[in-house]
Structure formats: structure tokens, C-alpha cells
N, C-alpha and C positions, 0 to 999 in steps of 0.2 A: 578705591583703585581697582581696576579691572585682574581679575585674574593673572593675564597674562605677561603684566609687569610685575607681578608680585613671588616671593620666596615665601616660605610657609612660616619660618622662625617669626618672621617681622611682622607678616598678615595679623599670626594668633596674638600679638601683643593686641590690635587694633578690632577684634572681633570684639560685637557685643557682649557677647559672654565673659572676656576676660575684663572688659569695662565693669562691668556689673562686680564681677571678682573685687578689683581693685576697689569700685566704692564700697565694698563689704571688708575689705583691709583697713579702710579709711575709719570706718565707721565703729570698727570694732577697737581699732586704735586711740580713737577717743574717747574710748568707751571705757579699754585696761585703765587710760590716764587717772581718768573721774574715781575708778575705783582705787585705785593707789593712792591717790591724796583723801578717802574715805567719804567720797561723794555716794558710791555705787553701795548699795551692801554687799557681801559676800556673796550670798545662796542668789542673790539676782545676775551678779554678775557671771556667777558658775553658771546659772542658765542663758544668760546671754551668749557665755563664750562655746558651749554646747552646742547650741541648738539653732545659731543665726545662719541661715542661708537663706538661696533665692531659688527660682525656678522662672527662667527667663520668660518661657510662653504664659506665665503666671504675668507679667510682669505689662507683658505685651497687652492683654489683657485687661490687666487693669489700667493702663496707658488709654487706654478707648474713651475711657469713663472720665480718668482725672485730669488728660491732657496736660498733664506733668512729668515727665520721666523717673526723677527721683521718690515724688511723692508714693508716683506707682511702687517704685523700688521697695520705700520704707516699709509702706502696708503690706507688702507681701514679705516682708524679713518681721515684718509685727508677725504675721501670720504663723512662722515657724517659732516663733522666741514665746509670745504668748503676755501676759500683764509684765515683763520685766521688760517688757520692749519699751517702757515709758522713758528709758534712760539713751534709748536709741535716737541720736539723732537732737540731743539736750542741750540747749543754747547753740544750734550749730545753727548754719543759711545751707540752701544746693549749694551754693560757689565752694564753702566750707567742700564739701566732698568733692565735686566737681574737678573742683580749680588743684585741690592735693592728688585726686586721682592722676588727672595727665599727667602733673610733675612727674607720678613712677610711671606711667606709658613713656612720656619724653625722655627719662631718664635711661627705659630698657631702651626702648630704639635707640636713644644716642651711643650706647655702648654695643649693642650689635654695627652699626654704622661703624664706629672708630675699628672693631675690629676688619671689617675690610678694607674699610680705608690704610689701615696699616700693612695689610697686606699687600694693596697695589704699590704700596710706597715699598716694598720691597723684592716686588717683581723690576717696578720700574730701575731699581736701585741694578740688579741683577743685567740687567738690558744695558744697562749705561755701561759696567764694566764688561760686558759681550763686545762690544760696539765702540770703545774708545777710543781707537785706532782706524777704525771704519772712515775712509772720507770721501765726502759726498760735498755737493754745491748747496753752499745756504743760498737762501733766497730771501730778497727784499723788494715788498710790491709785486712778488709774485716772480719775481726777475733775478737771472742768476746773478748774484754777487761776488762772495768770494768762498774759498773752500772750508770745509768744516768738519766736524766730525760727527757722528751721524749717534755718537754715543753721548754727545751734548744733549742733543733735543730730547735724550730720557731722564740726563741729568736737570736739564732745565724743570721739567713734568714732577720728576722727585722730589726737587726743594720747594715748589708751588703744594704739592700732596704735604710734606712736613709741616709747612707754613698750615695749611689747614687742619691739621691734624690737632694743631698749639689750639686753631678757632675752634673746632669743634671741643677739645676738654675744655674749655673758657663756657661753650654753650650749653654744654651737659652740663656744669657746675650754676648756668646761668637758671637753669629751669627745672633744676631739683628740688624745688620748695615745694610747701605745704603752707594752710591757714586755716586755721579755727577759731579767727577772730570776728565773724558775727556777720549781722546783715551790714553793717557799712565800718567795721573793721576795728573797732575800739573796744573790742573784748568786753562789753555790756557785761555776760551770761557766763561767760567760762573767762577764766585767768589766762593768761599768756603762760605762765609756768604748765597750765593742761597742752596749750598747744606748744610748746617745748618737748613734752613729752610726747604726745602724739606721733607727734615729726620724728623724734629719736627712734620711734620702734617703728618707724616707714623705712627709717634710710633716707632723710629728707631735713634738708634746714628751712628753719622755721622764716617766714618772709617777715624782714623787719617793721615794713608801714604796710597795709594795702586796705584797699575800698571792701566793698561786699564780695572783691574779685583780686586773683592776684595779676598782677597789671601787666599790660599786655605786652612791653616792651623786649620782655624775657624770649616771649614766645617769635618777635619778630626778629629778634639777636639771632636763635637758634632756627630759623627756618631763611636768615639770609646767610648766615655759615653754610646750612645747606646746597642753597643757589651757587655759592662760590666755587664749593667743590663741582657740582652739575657743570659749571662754569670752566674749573680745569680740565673736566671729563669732555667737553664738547671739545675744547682746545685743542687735545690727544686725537680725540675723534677728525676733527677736521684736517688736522695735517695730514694723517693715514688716508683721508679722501682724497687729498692731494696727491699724496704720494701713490696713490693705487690710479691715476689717473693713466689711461693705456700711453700718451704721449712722454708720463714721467715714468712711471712702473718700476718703482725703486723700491717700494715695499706695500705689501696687502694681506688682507682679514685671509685669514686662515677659509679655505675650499674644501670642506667635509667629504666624503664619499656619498655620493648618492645629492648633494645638495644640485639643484637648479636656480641657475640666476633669472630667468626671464624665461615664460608663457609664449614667448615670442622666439627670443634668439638663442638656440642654444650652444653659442657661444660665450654667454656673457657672465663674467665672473666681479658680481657689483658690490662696494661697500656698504652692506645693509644695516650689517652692527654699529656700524661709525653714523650711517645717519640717522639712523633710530638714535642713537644716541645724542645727536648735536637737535635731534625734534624733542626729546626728552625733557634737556635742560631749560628749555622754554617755559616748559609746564614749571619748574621748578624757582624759575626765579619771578616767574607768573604768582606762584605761592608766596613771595616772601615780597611782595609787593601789597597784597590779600590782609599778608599779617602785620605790615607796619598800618594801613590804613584800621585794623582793630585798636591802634593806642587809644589813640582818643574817643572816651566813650561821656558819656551825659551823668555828667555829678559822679555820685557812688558807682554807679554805672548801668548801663542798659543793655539788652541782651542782642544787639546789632552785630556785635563780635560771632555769638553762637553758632550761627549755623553758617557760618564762615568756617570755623574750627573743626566744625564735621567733617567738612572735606578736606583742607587746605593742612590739617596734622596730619592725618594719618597716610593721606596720599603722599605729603611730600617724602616724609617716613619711607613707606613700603617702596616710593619710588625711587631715590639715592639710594636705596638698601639693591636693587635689582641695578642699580645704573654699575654699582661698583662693582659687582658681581662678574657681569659681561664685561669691563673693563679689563676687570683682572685676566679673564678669557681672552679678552682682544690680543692684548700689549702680549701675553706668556705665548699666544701662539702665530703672534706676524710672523709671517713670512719676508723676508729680507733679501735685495737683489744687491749684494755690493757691485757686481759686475756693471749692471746696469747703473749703479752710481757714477762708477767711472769714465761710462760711453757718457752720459752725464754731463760730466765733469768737460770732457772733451769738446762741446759741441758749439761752443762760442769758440776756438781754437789759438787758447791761452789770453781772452779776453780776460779772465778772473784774477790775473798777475798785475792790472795796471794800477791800485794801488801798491804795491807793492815796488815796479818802477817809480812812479810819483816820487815816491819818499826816498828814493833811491839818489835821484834825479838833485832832487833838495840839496841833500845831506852831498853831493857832489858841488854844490856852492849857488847852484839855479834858484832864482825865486820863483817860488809853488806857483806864483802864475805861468810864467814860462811854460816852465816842468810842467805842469796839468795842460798847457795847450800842446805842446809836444806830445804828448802822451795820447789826449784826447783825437789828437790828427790821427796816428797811427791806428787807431780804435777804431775810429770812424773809416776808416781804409779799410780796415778788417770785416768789416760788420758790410760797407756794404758789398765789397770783390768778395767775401766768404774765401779770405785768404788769411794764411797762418799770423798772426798777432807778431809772433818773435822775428822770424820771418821781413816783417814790414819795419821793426823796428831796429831792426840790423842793418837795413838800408838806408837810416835815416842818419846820415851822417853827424847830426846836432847831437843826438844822442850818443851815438858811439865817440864822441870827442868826450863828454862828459864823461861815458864809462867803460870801460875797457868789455870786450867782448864775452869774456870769459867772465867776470861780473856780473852782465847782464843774464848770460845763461843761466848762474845759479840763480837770480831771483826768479828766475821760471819752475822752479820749487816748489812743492806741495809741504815740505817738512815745517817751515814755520806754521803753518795753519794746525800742525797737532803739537807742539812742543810745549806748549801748556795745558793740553790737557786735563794732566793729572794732579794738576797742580788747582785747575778748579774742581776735579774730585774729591783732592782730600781736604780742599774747603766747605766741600758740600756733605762728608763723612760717607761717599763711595767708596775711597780708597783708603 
């Protein structure tokens, strides 16, 4: 992942160097194991646990020669440990280190990730109760519908981030394993009791069955959890596009001092965060597309997955790790036009009340066909003279037989449209 979508916390888990780290946890973990059950001797294993380390550009180096990554690896941790290094790496496969290494990569980014994630779930939380009372025009097909509160669509955002918050602990738990069961996984060379142990001093449960590899479906769990959240993050994103649209301008990305919207006009104040954002999540669900096609691999398995995982981990990683970040940014500093809601609100001229008559209409003894043709005349009067809705409907003598005057006025009321509000809040644990 390029620099400029990246945070440094999430980066250094995914740098070569801390890889290299991690197979030297891995390795030396299996290593305490052996000695503990009295595989290892003493005075070997004190120098093993001494003296193992790596030196990357060593490593790079030898890389040239073995065109093997880990092989490289081993000869250069032989090189510091010295004859006791015979136990390094003893009935293990790569996948062995490999495949337990990312487990603690995927295991540290998924718990940097839930920590923001929990955070946006409690910006957004914070918005919804700003905003509960706020009423603004929903929209359906893009089309005014009926009135709403403008502190729903964070409450809505809230309980999608909780729902995923459930996926994501489900997918850190799904791909904390580890394996030290051999080249094609029946524990040939070392016992399952080593790799028990192994796993225990990683932090890491042991995977119950797997090939020369621990199976890929873990990885595509956890990298389509990913996409989802990406997924709710575009969501948020795309409505703010909408909403910052100069024709609706009901709310927009925060205007820095010193920022320029355009090369060109310098008038223009554009959603950049919001569409960086909804081009982001592409990449993201692009990855987890990447990692179901790794399930299926050839018998024990073949290495067609590899250099798929190169990219498609750590990017998706470093990237929901940055996606959330600027979210959390977005949503804590919109800017907010109730006023302009209201003009809003107004500009179909009580068009958004005629459910509201409909059932009005009903409940007055009319069948809904009727009633909906009645209603729909009056609409269609409205919409195309660009004359008041109540207005037209007060002249229409069918309806005012049906409903008393004074009736019809109060359902030209905004108050139903928030009266339950709070009531989906403290269903949602807003309120």
C-alpha cells in the first residue's frame, strides 16, 4: 500500500522487518515447546534463545542465491545461533512459520482496526443524539418522500458499524491460529501436544485439521468482514455526496483554512473525503473477492494463493485501518445546515403529508383506492401549477366531506414523523 493511504501503527505491523520478527517468535516458540517436553537440551536451547536473530539485508542477500524466502531466513538465524541451530526449524514446513506468522500479523491489525471501528461507532452514536430532533426530507430514488430525522441516518450508520464490530471479533477470532503440523498437516515429525504449546506462547489457537497450509477460508472470512465495513464507510460517504450537492446543501465535509477545492474555480468547496472514500472501498471488496478465489488450492496445496497475500493482506489491513480513521474525521466534523433542511422540506409545498392524508382518508370509511385517487389528483395539481398542496386540497370538496377542516390541517404536521424517534434509539442503545 502506498504511503499516502497508510497510518504508521498498521504500516509497521506489515513491514518486512516485523515479518521477519514474527517468523523468529514463531520459530523460537517451537523451539521453547521441544525443549519443554525434553526434545531440546538445555545449554542448546539457552543458546538458541540467546543468540537467534536476523539481519534483514543479510537475509535479502541470501534471498538472491536460495530463491526462497524463509530458507534465506533460517541460514541467516543458523548464522547467529551457530551448531544449536540444528533444532531450528525441526520437523516444521515454510507454511508452519508462514501461515502462524500472519495469524499474529492478522490478529494485530484486526485489533488496531476494531479499535477505530469502535470509535466511529461512537462518534456516529454522539451525531444521532445531536441530531434526533433535526428534520430534514428522506428520500426514496433519490426523490423527496416523507419527513424524517436527520439523527436516524447516524442512528441507521451506528447499528450497521455494531453489526460489524460482532463481524470483525468473529474474524480476529477466525484467524488467530497457528500450525506446526508438517508438510501436508498429520504431524509426521512433531506431536500436536508441541504445536499446542507453540500456539499457547503466540497467543494463537491451534488449527484443528489443515494441509501443508492453514486453509484459506479464514483469510477470505476476515478480508470480506473487511469489504463490509469499507462497504458501510462508502454508504456514509455517499450520502454526505449527496447531501453536499450545491442544489441539496444540507450538510458537508468540513472546509480547512487554507484548503482549495479546484485548480480551476476557486469557488468550489467538493467532497473529496467522501469520494476518496466510496473509490477506496472498491479496492477493498476487490481484496476479498482475491481471497475467496485462494480457497481452493491443488491437494495439500500449491503456492497460487502466495503472492496474492502479498498484496491483498496487508493492503486491505493498512487500508480500512486509514479508511476509518478519515471517517471518524468526516462524520466528528460535518458541517450541518438544518436551516437549509427546512427550505428543504418546503419545496414540494406540503407534497410529503399525502401519505399521511391517504390514511387519513381510509380511516374516514373511503376505500384506499378512492382515497389514493383523491389524493393523487390533488398532488398532480400541485406538482404541476407549483401551487400549495393544502391549499388544493381544501378546495376539493370530496375531501373535506370526508374530513373536517381543522383535521386536515393538523395532518399537515411534521410531529408524527419525529415521535418515535427515541423510541428507535433506545432500541438501538443511543438513548
Amino acid at each position: 500500500m502506498i504511503t499516502r493511504y497508510s497510518k504508521p501503527e498498521m504500516e509497521r505491523i506489515w513491514t518486512q522487518e516485523n515479518r521477519y520478527e514474527c517468523w523468529l517468535e514463531v520459530e523460537l516458540a517451537a523451539a521453547k515447546a521441544m525443549y519443554e517436553k525434553g526434545m531440546i537440551p538445555a545449554e542448546d536451547w539457552e543458546t538458541i534463545n540467546s543468540k537467534a536473530d536476523f539481519d534483514s539485508n543479510r537475509i535479502d542477500e541470501l534471498e538472491q542465491v536460495t530463491k526462497h524466502d524463509v530458507i534465506a531466513f533460517l541460514t541467516n538465524v543458523a548464522e547467529n545461533i551457530g551448531p544449536a541451530s540444528r533444532w531450528i526449524h525441526f520437523g516444521m514446513t515454510s507454511s508452519d512459520v508462514l501461515d502462524t506468522a500472519t495469524g499474529m500479523q492478522l490478529k494485530s491489525s484486526g485489533e488496531l482496526i476494531l479499535t477505530e471501528l469502535s470509535r466511529l461507532a461512537e462518534i456516529l452514536k454522539l451525531k444521532a443524539r445531536q441530531y434526533r430532533n433535526t428534520i430534514c426530507i428522506g428520500r426514496s430514488h433519490g426523490i423527496h418522500a416523507e419527513p424524517t430525522s436527520f439523527g436516524l441516518k447516524f442512528a441507521l450508520w451506528y447499528e450497521e458499524i455494531q453489526r460489524n464490530i460482532i463481524r470483525l471479533n468473529e474474524a480476529i477470532e477466525e484467524v488467530s491460529v497457528g500450525k506446526f503440523s508438517g508438510a501436508v498437516g498429520n504431524f509426521a515429525h512433531l506431536s500436536p501436544e508441541i504445536e499446542d504449546m507453540a500456539c499457547k506462547f503466540l497467543d494463537l489457537k491451534p488449527a484443528k485439521v489443515s494441509t501443508q497450509i492453514i486453509q484459506r477460508d479464514r483469510y477470505a472470512y476476515f478480508l470480506s468482514v473487511l469489504a463490509l465495513i469499507a462497504s458501510a464507510i462508502e454508504k456514509m460517504a455517499l450520502e454526505i455526496r449527496h447531501l453536499q450537492r450545491t442544489e441539496v446543501h444540507e450538510a458537508e465535509e468540513n472546509f480547512s483554512k487554507g484548503q482549495k477545492g479546484s485548480s480551476a474555480m476557486p469557488h468550489k468547496r467538493n467532497p473529496i473525503i467522501s469520494e476518496q472514500l466510496c473509490g477506496l472501498s472498491r479496492v477493498l471488496r476487490s481484496n476479498a473477492l482475491s481471497a475467496m478465489e485462494n480457497n481452493a488450492l491443488w491437494h495439500e496445496r500449491d503456492i497460487s494463493h502466495s503472492s496474492v497475500e502479498r498484496i491483498i493482506l496487508p493492503d486491505s489491513c493498512i487500508l480500512i485501518h486509514y479508511m476509518l480513521n478519515k471517517t471518524c474525521s468526516l462524520i466528528e466534523n460535518l458541517v450541518v445546515y438544518p436551516e437549509n433542511m427546512k427550505k428543504n422540506l418546503e419545496l414540494t409545498k406540503g407534497l410529503v403529508f399525502s401519505q399521511a392524508l391517504l390514511l387519513h382518508l381510509v380511516k374516514s370509511g373511503l376505500t384506499r383506492e378512492k382515497a389514493y385517487a383523491l389524493v393523487q389528483q390533488e398532488a398532480m395539481k400541485s406538482f404541476e401549477t407549483n401551487t400549495n398542496f393544502l391549499d388544493n386540497v381544501l378546495a376539493n370538496k370530496e375531501i373535506t366531506t370526508a374530513l373536517a377542516e381543522s383535521e386536515i390541517r393538523d395532518i399537515f404536521s411534521y410531529e408524527r414523523y419525529l415521535r418515535n424517534v427515541d423510541y428507535i434509539f433506545r432500541r438501538c442503545g443511543i438513548l
